[in-house]
Residue, then its C-alpha position, 0 to 999 in steps of 0.5 A: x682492116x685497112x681504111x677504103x680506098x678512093x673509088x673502092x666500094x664500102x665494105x669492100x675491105x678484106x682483113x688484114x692477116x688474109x694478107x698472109x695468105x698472098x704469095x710471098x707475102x709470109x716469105x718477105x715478112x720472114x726476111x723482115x723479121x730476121x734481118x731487122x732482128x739481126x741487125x738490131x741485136x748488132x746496132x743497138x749495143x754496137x758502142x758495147x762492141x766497139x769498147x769491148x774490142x778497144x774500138x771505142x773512141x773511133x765510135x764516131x768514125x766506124x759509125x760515120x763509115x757506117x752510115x755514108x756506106x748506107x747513103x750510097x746503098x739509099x742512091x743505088x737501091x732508089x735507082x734500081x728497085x724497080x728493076x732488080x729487086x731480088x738481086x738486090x734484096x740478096x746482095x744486101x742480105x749477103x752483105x750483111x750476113x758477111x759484115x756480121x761473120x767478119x765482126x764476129x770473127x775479126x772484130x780485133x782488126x781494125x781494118x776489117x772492123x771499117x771493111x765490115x761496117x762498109x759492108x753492113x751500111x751497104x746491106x742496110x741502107x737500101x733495105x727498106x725500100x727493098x721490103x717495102x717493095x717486095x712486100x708491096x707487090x705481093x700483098x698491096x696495102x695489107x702486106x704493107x700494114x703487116x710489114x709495119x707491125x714485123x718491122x716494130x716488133x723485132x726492131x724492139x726484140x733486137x734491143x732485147x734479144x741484144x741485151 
């Protein structure tokens, strides 16, 4: 359960996992748990990727392109959540889905290595956020314990599924 909140009378707790019968809680729980098992299959052994396709001494540059692309999408999300969370949540989804098919399919170019790892940092950055949001607003403060508990979890089964 989650601790009583200022003003909220004792006991008036509600247990967590009743969360999940909350509107779009369970949907935005789904999207958490694929979308960070994806990207954490890809990112953990993203230096294994990069050798494998003879990227590995730009290792540093493909993942400084990386996160400047995640910067961007962290100032854009901030600036936007509030209003266009759905779009947003889509378009970083689609371009992460793209930046995987492209690494997929063309990891042998390495413009299209750069174009890809643009994409992806684009679809990550704001991700967060747009989770935490999502999950926030349909579920309050047990949507957000159970959102926790999804994130860790398959962040540590993308490391595993990966290897």
């Amino acid at each position: 359960t989650v601790p009583d909140a200022p003003g909220q009378r004792p006991g008036a707790r509600e247990p967590i996992l009743k969360a999940l019968a909350l509107p779009g809680v369970v949907a935005v729980l789904f999207v958490v748990a694929a979308y960070v098992l994806a990207h954490n299959i890809l990112y953990t052994y993203i230096a294994t990727f990069l050798d494998a396709n003879d990227m590995g001494e730009a290792r540093d540059v493909v993942l400084l392109v990386f996160g400047v692309a995640s910067v961007v999408s962290i100032l854009i999300t901030g600036a936007v959540v509030d209003r266009k969370l759905r779009q947003l949540t889509i378009i970083s989804s689609a371009l992460f889905l793209i930046a995987a098919v492209l690494l997929a399919l063309l990891a042998g170019n390495v413009i299209v290595v750069y174009g890809a790892m643009v994409l992806w940092g684009l679809g990550w950055g704001g991700v967060t956020t747009l989770l935490q949001t999502a999950v926030t607003d349909a579920g309050g403060d047990r949507g957000q314990a159970l959102l926790v508990t999804t994130w860790n979890s398959f962040m540590a089964g993308g490391g595993a599924v990966g290897g």
